[in-house]
N, C-alpha and C positions, 0 to 999 in steps of 0.2 A: 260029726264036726263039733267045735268046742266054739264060742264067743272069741271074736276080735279082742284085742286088748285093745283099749280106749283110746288108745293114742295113736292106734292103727286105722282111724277115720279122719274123712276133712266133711265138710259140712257146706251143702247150697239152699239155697230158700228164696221167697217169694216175698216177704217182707209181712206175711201172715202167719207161714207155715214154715217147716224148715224138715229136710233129711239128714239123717247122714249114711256116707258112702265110704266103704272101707277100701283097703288099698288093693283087695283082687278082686273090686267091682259091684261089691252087695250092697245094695240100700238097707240096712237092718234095723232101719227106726225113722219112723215117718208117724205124724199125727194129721189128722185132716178133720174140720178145716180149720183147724187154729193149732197154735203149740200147746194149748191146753185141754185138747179132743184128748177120744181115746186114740190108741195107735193101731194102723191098717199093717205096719211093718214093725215086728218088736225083736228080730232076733237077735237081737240086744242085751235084752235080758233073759232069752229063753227059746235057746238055739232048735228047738225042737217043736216049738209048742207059737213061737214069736212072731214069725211066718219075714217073710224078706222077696226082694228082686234082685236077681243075682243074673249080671251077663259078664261072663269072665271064657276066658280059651277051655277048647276042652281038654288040652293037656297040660302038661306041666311047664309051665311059664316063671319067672322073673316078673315083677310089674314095678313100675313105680307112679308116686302123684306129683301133679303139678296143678296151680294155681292160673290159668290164660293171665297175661299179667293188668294188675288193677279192677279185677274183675271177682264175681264169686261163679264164676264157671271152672266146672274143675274138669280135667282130664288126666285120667288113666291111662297107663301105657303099658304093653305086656310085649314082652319079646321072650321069643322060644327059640328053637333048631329052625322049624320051618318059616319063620315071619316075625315081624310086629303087626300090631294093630293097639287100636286108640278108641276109650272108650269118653263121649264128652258129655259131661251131665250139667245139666242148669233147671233152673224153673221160673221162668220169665215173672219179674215183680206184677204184682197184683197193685190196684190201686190204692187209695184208703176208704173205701167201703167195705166193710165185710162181704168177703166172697166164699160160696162155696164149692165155687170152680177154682182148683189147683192141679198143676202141670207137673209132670215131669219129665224131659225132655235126654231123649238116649240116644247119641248118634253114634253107631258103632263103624269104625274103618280098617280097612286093610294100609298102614304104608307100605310094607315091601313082605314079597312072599305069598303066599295065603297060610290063613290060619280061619280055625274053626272054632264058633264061640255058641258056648249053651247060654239059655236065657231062660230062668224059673221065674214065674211071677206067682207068690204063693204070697197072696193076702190074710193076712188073722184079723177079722175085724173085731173094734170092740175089744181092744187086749186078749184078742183068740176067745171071745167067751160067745161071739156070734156066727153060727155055721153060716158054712156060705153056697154058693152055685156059680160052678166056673163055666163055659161057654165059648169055643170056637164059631166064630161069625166072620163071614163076610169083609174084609180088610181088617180082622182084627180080633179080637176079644170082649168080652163083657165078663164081671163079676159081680154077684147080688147076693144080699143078704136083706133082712128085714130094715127098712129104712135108711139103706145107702147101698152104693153101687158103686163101681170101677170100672172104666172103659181104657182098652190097650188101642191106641190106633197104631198103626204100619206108616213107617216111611218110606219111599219110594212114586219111583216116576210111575203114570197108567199103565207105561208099555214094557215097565222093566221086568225080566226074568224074577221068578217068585225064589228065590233062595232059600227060604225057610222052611223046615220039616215042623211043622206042629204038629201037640196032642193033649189032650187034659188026662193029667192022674189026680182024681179024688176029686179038690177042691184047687188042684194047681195047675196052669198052664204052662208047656214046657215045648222051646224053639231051641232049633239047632238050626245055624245058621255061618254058611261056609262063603268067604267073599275071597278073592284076588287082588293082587296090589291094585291100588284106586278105586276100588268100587266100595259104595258107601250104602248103609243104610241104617233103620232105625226107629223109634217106637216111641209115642210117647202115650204116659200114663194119667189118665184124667181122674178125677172125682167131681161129683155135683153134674157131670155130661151131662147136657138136654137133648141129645142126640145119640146118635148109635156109630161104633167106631167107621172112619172114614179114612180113604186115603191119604195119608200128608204128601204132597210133592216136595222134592227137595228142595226146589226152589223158597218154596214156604217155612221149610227149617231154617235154612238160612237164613230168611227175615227174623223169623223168631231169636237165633241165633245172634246175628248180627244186633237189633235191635236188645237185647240182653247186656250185650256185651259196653253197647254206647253206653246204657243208662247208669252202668255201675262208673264207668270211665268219666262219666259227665258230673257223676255224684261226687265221686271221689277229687275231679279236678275242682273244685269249692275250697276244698281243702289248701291253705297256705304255707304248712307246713314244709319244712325244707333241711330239715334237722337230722344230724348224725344219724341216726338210726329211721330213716324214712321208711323202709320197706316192711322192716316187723311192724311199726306205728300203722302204716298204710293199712296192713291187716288186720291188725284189730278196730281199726275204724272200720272196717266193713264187718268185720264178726261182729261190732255191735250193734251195726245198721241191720243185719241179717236178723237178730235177734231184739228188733222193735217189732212192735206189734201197730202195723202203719194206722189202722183205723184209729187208733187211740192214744200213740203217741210212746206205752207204754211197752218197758223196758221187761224182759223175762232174765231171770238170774242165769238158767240154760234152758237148751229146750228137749233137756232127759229127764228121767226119773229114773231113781232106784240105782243108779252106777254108785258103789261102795266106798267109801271111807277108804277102808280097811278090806281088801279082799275076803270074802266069806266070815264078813263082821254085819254088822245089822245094820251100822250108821250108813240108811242108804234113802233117800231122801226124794220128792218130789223137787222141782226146783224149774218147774214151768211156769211161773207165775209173778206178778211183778210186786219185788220187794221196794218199798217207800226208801229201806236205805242202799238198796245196792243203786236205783234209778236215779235217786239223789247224786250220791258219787258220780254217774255219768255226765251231769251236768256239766265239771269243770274240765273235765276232760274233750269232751264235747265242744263245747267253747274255746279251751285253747287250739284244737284244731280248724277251726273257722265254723264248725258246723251247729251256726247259730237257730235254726230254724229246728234242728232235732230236740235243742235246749229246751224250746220255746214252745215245741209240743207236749214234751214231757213237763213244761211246767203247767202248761193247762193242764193234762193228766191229774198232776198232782193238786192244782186248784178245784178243780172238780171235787175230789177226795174231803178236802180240807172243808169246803163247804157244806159238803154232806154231813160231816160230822157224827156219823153213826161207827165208829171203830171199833164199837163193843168194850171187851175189857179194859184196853189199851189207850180208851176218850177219843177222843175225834177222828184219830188219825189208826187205823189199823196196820200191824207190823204187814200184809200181805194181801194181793187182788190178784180177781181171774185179772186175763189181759182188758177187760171191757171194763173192770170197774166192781165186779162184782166182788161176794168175799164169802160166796158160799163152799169152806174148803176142805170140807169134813174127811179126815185121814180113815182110809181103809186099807186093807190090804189084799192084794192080788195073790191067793193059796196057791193058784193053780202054777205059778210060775217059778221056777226054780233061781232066777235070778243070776245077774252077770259073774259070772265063774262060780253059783253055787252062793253067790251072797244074797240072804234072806235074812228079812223079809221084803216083797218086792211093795213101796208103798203108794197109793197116788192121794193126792188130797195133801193139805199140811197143817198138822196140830199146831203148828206155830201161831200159825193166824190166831189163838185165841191166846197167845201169850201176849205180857206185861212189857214191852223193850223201850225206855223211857230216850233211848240216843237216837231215835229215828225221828223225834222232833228237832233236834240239832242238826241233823243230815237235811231234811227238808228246808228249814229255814237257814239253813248255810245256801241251799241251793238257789233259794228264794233269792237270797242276796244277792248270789253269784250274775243270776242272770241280769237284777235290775242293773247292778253296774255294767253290764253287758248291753245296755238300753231296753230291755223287758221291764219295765214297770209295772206293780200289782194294780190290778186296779183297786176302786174301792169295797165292791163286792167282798175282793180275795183279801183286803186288810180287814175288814172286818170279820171274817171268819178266821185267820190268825190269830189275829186280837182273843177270840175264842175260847182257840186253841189254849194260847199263852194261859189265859185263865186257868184253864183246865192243869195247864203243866206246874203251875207257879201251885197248885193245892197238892200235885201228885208226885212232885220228884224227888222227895225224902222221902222213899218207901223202897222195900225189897221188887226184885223182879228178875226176869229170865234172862236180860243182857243180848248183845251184840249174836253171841253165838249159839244162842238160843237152846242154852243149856236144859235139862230134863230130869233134874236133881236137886230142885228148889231154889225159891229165889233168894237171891242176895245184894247187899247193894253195890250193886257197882260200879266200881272207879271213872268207868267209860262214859256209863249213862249218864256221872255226874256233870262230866265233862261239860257233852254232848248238850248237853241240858242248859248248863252256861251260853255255851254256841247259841241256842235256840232265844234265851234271852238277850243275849250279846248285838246280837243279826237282828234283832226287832230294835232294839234300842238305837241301833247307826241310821234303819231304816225310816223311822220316826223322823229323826232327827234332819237325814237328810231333805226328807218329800213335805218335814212340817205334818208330819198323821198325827189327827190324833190320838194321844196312847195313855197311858197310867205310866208314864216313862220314868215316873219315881218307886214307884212300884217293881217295879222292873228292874231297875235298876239295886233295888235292894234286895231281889231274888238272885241275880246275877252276884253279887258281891258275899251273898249269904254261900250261894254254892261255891262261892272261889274260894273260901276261906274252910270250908269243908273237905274241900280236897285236899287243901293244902293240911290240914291237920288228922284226915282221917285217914287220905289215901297215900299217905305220904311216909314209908317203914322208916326210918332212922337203921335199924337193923340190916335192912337189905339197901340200905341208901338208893331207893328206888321207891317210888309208885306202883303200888301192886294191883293187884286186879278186884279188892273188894275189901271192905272195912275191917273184916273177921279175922284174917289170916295174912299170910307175906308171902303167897303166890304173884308170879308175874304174868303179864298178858299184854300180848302182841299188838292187840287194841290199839294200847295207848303209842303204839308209835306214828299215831297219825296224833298225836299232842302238837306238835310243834306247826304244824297245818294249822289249826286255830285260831294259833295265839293265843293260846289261853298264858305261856310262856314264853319268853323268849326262844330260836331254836339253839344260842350256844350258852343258855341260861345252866350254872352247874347242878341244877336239882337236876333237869332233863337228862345233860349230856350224862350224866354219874345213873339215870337210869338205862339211856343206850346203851352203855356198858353194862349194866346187868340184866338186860335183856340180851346181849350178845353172850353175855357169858351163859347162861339157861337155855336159851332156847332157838338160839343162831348154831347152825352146823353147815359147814362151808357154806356160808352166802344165802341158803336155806330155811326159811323160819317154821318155827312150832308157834301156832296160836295160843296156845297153854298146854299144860302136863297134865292130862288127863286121871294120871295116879298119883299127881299131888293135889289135882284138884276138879275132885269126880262131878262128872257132869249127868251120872245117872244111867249112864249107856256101857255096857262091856266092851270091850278091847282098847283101844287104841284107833289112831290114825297117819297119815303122811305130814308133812310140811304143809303151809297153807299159803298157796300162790302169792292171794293178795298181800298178803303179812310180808313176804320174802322182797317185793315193789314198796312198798311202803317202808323196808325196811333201807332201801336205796333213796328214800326220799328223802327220810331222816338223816343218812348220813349226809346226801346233799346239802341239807339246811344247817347240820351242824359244823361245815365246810370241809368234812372229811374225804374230798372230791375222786382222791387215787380207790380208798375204799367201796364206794359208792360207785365207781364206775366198774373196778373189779367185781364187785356184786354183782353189777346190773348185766355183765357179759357173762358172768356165770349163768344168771340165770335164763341168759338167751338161746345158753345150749341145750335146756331143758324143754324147751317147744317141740310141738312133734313136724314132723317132714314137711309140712304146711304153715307152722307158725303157728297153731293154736293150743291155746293150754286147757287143760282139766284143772277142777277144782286146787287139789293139792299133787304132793308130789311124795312118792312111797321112798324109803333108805336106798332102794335099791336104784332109783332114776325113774320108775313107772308111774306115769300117770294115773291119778285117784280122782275117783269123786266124777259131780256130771260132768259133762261136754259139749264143746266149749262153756268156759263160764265166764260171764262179763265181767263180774268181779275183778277176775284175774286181768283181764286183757282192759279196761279201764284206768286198774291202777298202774299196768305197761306204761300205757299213754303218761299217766301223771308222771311217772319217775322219769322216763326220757323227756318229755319236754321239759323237767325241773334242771335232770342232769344236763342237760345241754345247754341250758340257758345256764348254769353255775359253767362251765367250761368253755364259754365264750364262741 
């Protein structure tokens, strides 16, 4: 077998943990118990070596997916000669305590015909680097390795016929398992068990089932939206709810590692872990869907951070955290694993974390903003460490650094972070002003004024009648099409709109966006890469604001054809239509939100 292509998965989770399940039924990437564990399922990245649960027909089938609607239970469906049957996967949310108990729940059915379905449950724990011991027991299964285990329970009634042929090869358990139209059954898979696998009654899946299904329906009916495009918007408000990490509030950018750039390119990334700027972003988006209390975690989140004030290189605020807070994130690399189609190197950990990204103070205190006018007031605790902050940034934001995209090729100053930087002073000085804090608000104010006038004369080409991406050179970057977001400019101001246009002309290919050009402006890493999601949403928002609305809609329906069978995106997007990069990323589906609630409220 060869790796799923990326777009060939949808994704359920728990609101700690999260899988994903490809379209003929494999679970090939699971971490437990967080999205930032090692992974018990990688065949992901390493069809051989990555270990997976796979309950698919045992012949040659057709399958398709579908979404239960407003929910994140997915079901699979395979039809052959002899039948269909339906494979439905979920994992009932977890609370916000950290748990080490995680579910995954697999009800397999016959609708019409019978049809025969294998079931592998081949665990690699530990990124396959922890051997294990597999065990046929009593209603079920056990798996152990040195300091974690796996329990398979059996679903079915006391009295029902045992339909299952089981056997263990090696380290894998493997079921074949033959049903008739209506007859049901099904497994589910534990970690952290305090117990030893047990019967589930059907009746029991069905709570669990049914109870699943309300809490995503209950969550999502909060939501007031009601806008053109409801049902792509619908799902990324749940991929992003999917991909909080409940105990803490905090936001993971995805919940992969190592899915490539560039197929069998190196640009292949960890991206479990929560960035201060992609979390930030979540905020407005978040908000304008009603879902004020997600806002309002993640601004604790990020209140906590800001107080600690230990960021290391970067001053108070660190470009990246485990989900809990932490920021221990030292990059290694996985030798053993050959990587998603043969792209290496596979890496977990993220070197970034010790990079310089001076915009993620502008992203924070944009968000800050956002929420107080939302009725989230800072308290005084969280202005006072601000305040801090502010300090901190007002000595360090005329200096080189690694930027937004967290380039690997030395630092430079720019254009974004200057922005960004403005924003962060701009958002303290309204905030003062409103609540009466007190601030150094003349100080501030001449840091804010000092970087406006910087931009405007350093980052500003005459040549390329445009804003480029850094003081040194007349490269453009994608960044800046969240300028008009700010205010730092008007959005049909003619500096801007004159640089629209030559960013459309660079680095717009049908509706499409490139972050920047990698071979005019090296970021330290070989190859290339695709389009970059959030760039291409962002690039729909810009033309909104600049009231280009026919444009701007045409874009944004372009890009809705490029979601996969489910509605969720990858990172970026390859020349040919294939999704790149991890899976799902918030990024992407955040800035969805932003663009369609803009474009929609611009189109009446």
């Amino acid at each position: 077998m060869t790796e799923t292509a990326i777009a060939e998965h949808a994704l359920i989770g728990d609101l700690q943990t999260a899988a994903l399940v490809t379209t003929d039924g494999s679970i090939d990437w699971f971490c437990a118990p967080r999205f930032d564990s090692a992974s018990v399922f990688g065949a992901l990245l390493d069809d051989e070596r990555g270990g997976r649960f796979r309950v698919r027909p045992a012949g040659a089938c057709a399958s398709s997916q579908m979404y239960h609607p407003d929910t994140a239970v997915l079901i699979t469906r395979f039809s052959g000669p002899d039948g269909i049957g339906e494979v439905v996967d979920f994992m009932p949310p977890c609370g916000d305590a950290p748990a080490e108990r995680h579910r995954i729940a697999r009800l397999v059915r016959c609708v019409r015909g019978r049809m025969t379905f294998d079931v592998v449950v081949a665990p690699r724990f530990d990124y396959g680097r922890r051997p294990h011991r597999a065990m046929l027991v009593k209603n079920g299964a056990v798996f152990t390795a040195p300091g974690t285990s796996l329990v398979l329970h059996a679903v079915r009634e006391p009295g029902d016929e045992h339909l299952a042929e089981a056997r263990v090869e090696g380290e894998d358990v493997h079921l074949r398992l033959s049903l008739e139209a209506g007859q049901v059954r099904g497994v589910v898979l534990e970690t952290g068990a305090a117990a030893p696998p047990r019967e589930i009654r059907a009746g029991e899946f069905t709570e669990l089932f049914e109870s699943t299904v309300d809490w995503w329906r209950a969550w999502l009916g909060r939501s007031p939206y009601r806008g053109r495009w409801r049902e792509i918007v619908s799902r990324s408000a749940i991929t992003l709810k999917l991909l909080t990490y409940a105990p803490s509030g905090g936001l993971v950018a995805a919940p992969t590692l190592g899915l490539p750039e560039q197929i069998g390119g190196e640009r292949n990334w960890d991206y479990r872990y929560t960035w201060v700027r992609d979390a930030s972003f979540s905020v407005s988006a978040l908000l304008a869907l009603g879902f004020a209390e997600e806002a309002a975690r993640f601004g604790s989140w990020l209140g906590d951070r800001i107080r600690e004030g230990d960021g290391g290189a970067s001053g108070p605020l660190a470009v990246l955290y485990r989900v809990d807070g932490a920021s221990d994130l030292r990059e290694e690399r996985l030798a053993h694993w050959s990587g998603h189609r043969g792209s290496s190197p596979v890496r977990i950990g993220n070197a970034a974390a010790g990079q310089l990204q001076l915009d993620i103070y502008g992203e924070a205190l944009d968000s800050v903003f956002a929420a107080d006018r939302a009725g989230f007031e800072l308290p005084h605790q969280g202005w006072t460490a601000l305040r801090a902050a502010l300090d901190w940034l007002g000595d360090h934001w005329d200096q080189p650094e690694e930027g937004i995209w967290e380039t690997r090729g030395g630092r430079k100053r720019f254009t974004y972070g200057r922005l960004m930087s403005w924003v962060a002073f701009d958002r303290a000085i309204r905030l003062a002003d409103v609540h009466g804090r007190p601030a150094p608000v003349e100080d501030w104010t001449w840091q804010r004024d000092s970087i406006h006038s910087q931009i405007l004369s350093r980052g500003w080409r005459r040549t390329r009648n445009a804003f480029v991406q850094h003081d040194t050179g007349d490269e453009l970057d994608a960044a800046l099409l969240r300028m008009p977001r700010t205010g730092f400019l008007p959005a049909k101001d003619p500096l801007w709109l004159s640089t629209l246009d030559a960013i459309k002309a660079d680095l717009v290919t049908d509706s499409l966006v490139y972050r920047y050009d990698p071979l005019v402006s090296p970021d330290g890493l070989a190859g290339g890469e695709g389009t970059f999601s959030l760039c291409s949403f962002d690039y729909v928002d810009a033309l909104t604001r600049a009231g280009r609305l026919e444009e701007a809609r045409t874009a944004f329906e372009k890009m809705l054809t490029y979601a996969n069978h489910v509605g969720l995106y990858a990172e970026e997007i390859a020349p040919t239509g294939e999704q790149l990069g991890n899976f799902p990323q918030a990024f992407t589906h955040l800035a969805l939100i932003d663009a369609a609630v803009a474009l929609d409220a611009a189109l009446g």
